[in-house]
Each structure stands twice: as structure tokens, then as C-alpha cells.
C-alpha positions in Angstrom: 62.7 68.5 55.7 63.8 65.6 53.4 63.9 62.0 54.3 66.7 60.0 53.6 67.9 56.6 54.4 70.6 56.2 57.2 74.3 56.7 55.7 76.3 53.5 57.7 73.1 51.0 57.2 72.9 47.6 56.9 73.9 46.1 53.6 70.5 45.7 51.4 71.2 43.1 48.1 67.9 42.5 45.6 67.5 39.0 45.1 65.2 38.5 42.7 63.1 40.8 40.4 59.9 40.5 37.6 57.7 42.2 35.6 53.7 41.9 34.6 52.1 43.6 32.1 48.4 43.3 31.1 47.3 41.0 28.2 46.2 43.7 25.4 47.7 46.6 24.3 46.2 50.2 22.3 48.0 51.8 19.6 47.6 55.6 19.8 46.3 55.4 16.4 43.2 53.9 18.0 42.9 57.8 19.9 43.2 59.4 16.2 40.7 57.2 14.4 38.1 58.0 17.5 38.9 61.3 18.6 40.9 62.7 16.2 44.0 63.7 17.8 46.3 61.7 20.7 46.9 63.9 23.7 49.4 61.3 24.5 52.8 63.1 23.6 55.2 60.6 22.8 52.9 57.4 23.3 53.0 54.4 20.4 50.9 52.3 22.0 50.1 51.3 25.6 49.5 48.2 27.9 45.6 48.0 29.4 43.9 45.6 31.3 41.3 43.1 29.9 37.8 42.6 31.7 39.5 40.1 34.2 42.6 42.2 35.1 43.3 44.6 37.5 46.8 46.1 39.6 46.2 43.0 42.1 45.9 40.7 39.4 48.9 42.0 37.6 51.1 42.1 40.9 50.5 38.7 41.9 51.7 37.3 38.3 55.0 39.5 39.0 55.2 38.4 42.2 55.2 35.0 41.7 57.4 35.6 38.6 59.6 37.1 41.5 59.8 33.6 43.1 58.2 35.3 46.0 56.4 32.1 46.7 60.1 30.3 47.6 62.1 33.2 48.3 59.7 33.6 51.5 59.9 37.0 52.3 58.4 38.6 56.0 57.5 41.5 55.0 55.5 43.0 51.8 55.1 46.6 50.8 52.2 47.2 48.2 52.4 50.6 46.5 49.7 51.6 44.0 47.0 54.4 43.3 43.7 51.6 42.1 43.1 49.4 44.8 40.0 47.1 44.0 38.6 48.5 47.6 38.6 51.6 49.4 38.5 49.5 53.1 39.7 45.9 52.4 43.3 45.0 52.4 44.2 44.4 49.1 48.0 43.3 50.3 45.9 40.7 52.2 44.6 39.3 48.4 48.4 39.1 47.3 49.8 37.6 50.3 46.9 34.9 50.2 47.7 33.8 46.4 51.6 33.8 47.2 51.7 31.7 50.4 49.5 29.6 53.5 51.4 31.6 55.8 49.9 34.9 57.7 52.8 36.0 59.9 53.7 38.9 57.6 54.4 42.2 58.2 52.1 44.1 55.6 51.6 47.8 54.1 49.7 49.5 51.0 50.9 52.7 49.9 49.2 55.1 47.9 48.0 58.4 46.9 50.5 59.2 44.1 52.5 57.7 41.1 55.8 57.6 44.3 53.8 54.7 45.9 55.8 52.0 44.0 59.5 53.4 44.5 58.0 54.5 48.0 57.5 50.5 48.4 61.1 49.7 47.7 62.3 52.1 50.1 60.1 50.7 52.6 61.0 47.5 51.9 64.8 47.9 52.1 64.6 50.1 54.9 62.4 46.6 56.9 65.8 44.7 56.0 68.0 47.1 57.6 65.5 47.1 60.4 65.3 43.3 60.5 68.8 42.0 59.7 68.6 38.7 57.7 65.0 39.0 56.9 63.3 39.3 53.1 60.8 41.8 51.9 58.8 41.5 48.9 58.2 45.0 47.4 55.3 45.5 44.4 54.8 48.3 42.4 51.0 47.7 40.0 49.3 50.5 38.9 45.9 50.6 36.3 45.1 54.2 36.4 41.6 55.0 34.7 39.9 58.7 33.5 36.7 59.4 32.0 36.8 58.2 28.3 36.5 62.1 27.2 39.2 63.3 29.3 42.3 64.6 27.6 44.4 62.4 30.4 43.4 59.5 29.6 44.7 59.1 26.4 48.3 57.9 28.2 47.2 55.8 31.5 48.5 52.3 30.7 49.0 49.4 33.3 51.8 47.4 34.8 53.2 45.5 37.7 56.7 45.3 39.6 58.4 42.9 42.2 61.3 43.2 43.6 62.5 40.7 46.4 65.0 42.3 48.9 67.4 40.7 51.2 70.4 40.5 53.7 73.5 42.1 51.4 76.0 42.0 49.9 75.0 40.8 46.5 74.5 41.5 42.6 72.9 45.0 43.2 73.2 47.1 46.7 70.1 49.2 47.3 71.6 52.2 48.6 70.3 55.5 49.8 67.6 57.0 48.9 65.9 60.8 49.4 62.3 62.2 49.0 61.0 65.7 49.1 57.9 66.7 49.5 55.5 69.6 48.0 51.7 70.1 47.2 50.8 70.1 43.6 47.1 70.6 43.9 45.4 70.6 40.3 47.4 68.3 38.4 46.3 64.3 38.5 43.9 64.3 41.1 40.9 61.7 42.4 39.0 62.2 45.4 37.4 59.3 47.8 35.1 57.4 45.5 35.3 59.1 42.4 35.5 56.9 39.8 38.8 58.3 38.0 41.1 60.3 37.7 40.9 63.6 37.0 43.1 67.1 36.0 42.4 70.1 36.6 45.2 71.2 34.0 46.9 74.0 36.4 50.0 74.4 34.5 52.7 75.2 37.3 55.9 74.0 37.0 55.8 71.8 40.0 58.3 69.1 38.4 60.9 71.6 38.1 60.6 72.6 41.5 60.2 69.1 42.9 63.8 68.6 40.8 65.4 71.8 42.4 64.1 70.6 46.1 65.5 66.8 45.4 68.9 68.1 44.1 69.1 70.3 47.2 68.1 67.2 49.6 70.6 64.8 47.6 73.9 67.5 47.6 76.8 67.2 45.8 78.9 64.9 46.8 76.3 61.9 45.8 78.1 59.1 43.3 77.2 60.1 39.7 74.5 57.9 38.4 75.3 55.8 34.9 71.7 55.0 34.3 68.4 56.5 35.2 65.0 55.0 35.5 62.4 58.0 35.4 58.6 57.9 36.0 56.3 60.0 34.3 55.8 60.9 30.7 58.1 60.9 27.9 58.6 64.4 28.4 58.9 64.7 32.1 61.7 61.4 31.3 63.7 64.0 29.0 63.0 67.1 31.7 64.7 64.3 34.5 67.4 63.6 32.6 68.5 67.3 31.8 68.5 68.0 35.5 70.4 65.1 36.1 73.0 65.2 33.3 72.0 62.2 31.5 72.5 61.1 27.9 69.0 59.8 26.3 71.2 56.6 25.8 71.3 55.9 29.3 68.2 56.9 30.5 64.7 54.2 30.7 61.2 55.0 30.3 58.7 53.3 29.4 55.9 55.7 28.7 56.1 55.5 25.1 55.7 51.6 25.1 52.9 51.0 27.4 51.7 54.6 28.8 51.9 56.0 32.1 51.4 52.8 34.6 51.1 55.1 37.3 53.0 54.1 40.4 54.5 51.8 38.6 56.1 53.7 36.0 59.5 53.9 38.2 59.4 50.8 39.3 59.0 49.1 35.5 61.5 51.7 34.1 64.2 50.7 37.2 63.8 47.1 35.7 64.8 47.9 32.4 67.6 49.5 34.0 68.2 46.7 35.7 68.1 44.0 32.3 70.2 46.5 30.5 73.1 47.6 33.1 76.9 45.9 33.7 79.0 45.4 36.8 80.2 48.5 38.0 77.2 50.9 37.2 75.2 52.6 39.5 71.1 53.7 39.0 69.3 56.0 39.6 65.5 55.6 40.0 63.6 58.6 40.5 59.6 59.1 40.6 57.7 62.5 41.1 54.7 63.8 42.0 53.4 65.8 45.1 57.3 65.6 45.6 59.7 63.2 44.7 62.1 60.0 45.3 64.9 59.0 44.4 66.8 55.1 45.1 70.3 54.6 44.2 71.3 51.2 43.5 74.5 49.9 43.5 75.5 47.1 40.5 78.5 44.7 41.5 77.6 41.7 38.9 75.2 41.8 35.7 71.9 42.1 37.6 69.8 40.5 34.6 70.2 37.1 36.1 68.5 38.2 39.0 65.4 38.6 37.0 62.0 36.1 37.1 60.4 35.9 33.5 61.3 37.6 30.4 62.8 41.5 30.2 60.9 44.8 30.0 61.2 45.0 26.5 59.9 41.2 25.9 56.8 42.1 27.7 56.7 45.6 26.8 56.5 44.1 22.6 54.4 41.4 23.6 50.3 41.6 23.9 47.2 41.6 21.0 46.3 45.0 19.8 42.6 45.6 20.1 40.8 48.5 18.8 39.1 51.8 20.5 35.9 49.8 20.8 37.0 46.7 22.2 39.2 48.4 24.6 36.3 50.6 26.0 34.3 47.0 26.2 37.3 45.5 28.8 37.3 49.1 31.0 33.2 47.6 31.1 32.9 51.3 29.7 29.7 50.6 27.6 28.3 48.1 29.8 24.7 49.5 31.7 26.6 49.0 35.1 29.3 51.8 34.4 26.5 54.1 33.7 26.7 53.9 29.7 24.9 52.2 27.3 24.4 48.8 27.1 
């Protein structure tokens, strides 16, 4: 069965929103000059962390960039796939840099690139719960794969924060749906293993994860203006065929700064945000073992909302480094990741 958000809810506003993206960036060139070839469809160049960086680090900058630290929210909602510890609450590391106080209500999701829309539905569905109460949701990802692995030629890095309240306001989170369905064999890492891993099973599970959410949604939803789609390039264009959406309208930001994991949605709805008008309503959708989709409403020009420059600022922003100096920050060729010294 699909979930979905309750129809007659309590009004959900977003009161603040920000954006963090690592400090270097690698041009897909760097893949042809060391491997030959980019396995990267689509890619230009993507964000990656340097030595001192992580998804923690990154979601505190956009948290605070958020004014989470004023806006005092009771609640946060953590979603991302590379947390620094398998048992240690990384929330607990975030809360700690944003604010002295400990009476929050706190939860990490993870397990798949829906963690960070999966934290925004969370966190609006706490305000409906909790009627006049904040929530801070944060979507930061830093996937990793083996250096020789086809797959990791696309795994960037970035964070999301979005600071939800008591509505009305700028931008109504409305409903959302998610489906569910096994995809075994297609991004994959199991307890402790280092990285990522695929074992490149070519089903079509994104066109049936499509199919299932379009059944769960029905046909009487409002008819998005904008989409912000997770994924690839490709899997962006795939979304925005099923959905009936010119390219125009549609964010991704794969091409930019590489698949950010559970944070791809989440960066690519706040581009939607910066670029959409009073009267348009989004669509954020993220796949993978099933899928999610949040619609969000737009009543005023929600770029005022935002903490810190726009997606595209960040996304142009960073210093280049080559394929060497990139493996030295991912501490690839250092004796304590099992390489060479």
C-alpha cells in the first residue's frame, strides 16, 4: 500500500531554506585523463569533499545557513546514506553545533537516495502533529565507491535545510506519496563495507517505481509547474517524460555536482525553489527502492525564504583539483585506507 499524507491537515509553511556544498569540485575530464573514458553520462564536473568534510559537516553549514540556530525548531529529521558512525547518533553532532538546548525530538533516516525528501516529509508531517511547533529537516549526502568502480565516476556531495513551520506562508508543503518496491542489485552497501557498490542488474525498476507512484498519486492531483528530480541526468529526463514536463521546467543537479545521494532531491527542490513565482506549484520526487513524491504549494516568490546564496551560486562556485589530489582528500592513497602511502 502507499503512504500518503492526510488530505484536511494542518497547514505546513517552509520558513527558511539553504544549501552546502563541499569546498572542491572534479571536472569529468579528470576521469578521461585517468581512466580514459567518464562513466558519468551527463556529468561536467561534480562537488566532493576535502579531507576535513563529510555529510555532517556539510549539514551543519546549511543548517545554520538555514538560521536553524534562531529559528529554534523542536524537532530535526536527518536523512542521508554516509553517516560518520554505524552506532552513534550523528543527529546528536548537528543538534550540538546548532544549539545548548537537548529537548529535541530527533531521527536519522537512511538506507537510500529517498532519505532526504523522506526527511521533509517527516518533518512536516511533526508540524501537523505538533501544531505551532518548527522542525528542521536536512538532507547531506557524500556517497563513496571503490576508485575502480564504474559508479563512482558520478557520486558528488551536498547538503540541504529546510526549516518548517505553523502555515500559511510563502510555500505550503502539501501532500506527499511514496511507493515502495525491492530493487536488489542496483546501488547497494552492506553493514561495514566501505562503499558503495552495483551489481549492474539492469531491470527497469525506475519505470516501474514511476507506474506504482502514478497509480498511488491518481488523477485528479494539481498539475505540477516545476519538478525537482533526484537521480541522474538521465533518470531527471525519464521523470520528466512520465510526468509531462518540459526540460525548461524541470531541476537537476546531476550534471553540476554529480549524484549527492540523498540529497539530490532535496538540492534539486531548492533550485526549484530560487527559480519559481507566486502561483506555481512543485513537484519533488526521489527514487530508489520505491519512490516519493512532495508537492509544495508557492503563494509568494519563495527565493526570499532562502539562507546564503542560490543553487547555482554554489553549484559554480569551488577550486578544481585534479584526479590525484581528489583521491589524496577521499584519504584514498593514504596507508590507513589500505593503499599506498
Amino acid at each position: 500500500m502507499p503512504t500518503e499524507s492526510p488530505p484536511d491537515a494542518v497547514p505546513v509553511a517552509l520558513r527558511a531554506y539553504a544549501v552546502s556544498l563541499p569546498a572542491l569540485r572534479l571536472p569529468a575530464t579528470a576521469y578521461y585523463a585517468a581512466w580514459g573514458r567518464c562513466a558519468a553520462k551527463g556529468l561536467r564536473r561534480k562537488a566532493v569533499c576535502a579531507f576535513d568534510e563529510d555529510a555532517i559537516t556539510l549539514a551543519v553549514a546549511a543548517a545554520r545557513a538555514a538560521g536553524a540556530e534562531t529559528l529554534a525548531p523542536k524537532a530535526l529529521f536527518l536523512g542521508t546514506t554516509t553517516l560518520p558512525y554505524d552506532e552513534k547518533p550523528s543527529a546528536a553532532t548537528l543538534v550540538s553545533a546548532l544549539t545548548a538546548e537537548t529537548d529535541l525530538h530527533v531521527v536519522e533516516l537512511h538506507g537510500s537516495p529517498l532519505a532526504g525528501l523522506q526527511a521533509v516529509a517527516a518533518a512536516a508531517d511533526y508540524c501537523r502533529a505538533h501544531p505551532g511547533r518548527r522542525a528542521l529537516a536536512v538532507a547531506a549526502d557524500a556517497p563513496a565507491a571503490a576508485p575502480d568502480a564504474p559508479l563512482e565516476h558520478g557520486f558528488g556531495a551536498g547538503a540541504c535545510a529546510f526549516v518548517l513551520g505553523p502555515g500559511p506562508g510563502p510555500v505550503t508543503v502539501g501532500r506527499y506519496t511514496a511507493v515502495s518496491r525491492e530493487t536488489f542489485g542496483s546501488r547497494m552497501r552492506r553493514r561495514e563495507a566501505p562503499w558503495t557498490s552495483d551489481l549492474e542488474l539492469r531491470g527497469d525498476t525506475l519505470g516501474a517505481v514511476l507506474d506504482d507512484l502514478a497509480a498511488a498519486r491518481g488523477p485528479r492531483r494539481p498539475r505540477p509547474t516545476r519538478l525537482a528530480a533526484g537521480g541522474t541526468a538521465a533518470d531527471a529526463r525519464r521523470i520528466a517524460r512520465h510526468v509531462d514536463m518540459p526540460r525548461e521546467a524541470v531541476s537537476n543537479l546531476f550534471a553540476e555536482i554529480g549524484d549527492a545521494g540523498a540529497a539530490n532531491a532535496a538540492l534539486a527542490l531548492a533550485d526549484a525553489l530560487d527559480k519559481a513565482a507566486a502561483g506555481e506549484t512543485l513537484l519533488a520526487l526521489a527514487a530508489g527502492a520505491g519512490a516519493i513524491a512532495l508537492e509544495l504549494h508557492v503563494s509568494e516568490r519563495p527565493a526570499r525564504l532562502r539562507g546564503g546564496p542560490s543553487v547555482a551560486t554554489w553549484a559554480a562556485a569551488g577550486r578544481e583539483v585534479d584526479y590525484v589530489g581528489y583521491l589524496r582528500h577521499r584519504g584514498v592513497l593514504s596507508s590507513h585506507a589500505g593503499g599506498a602511502a
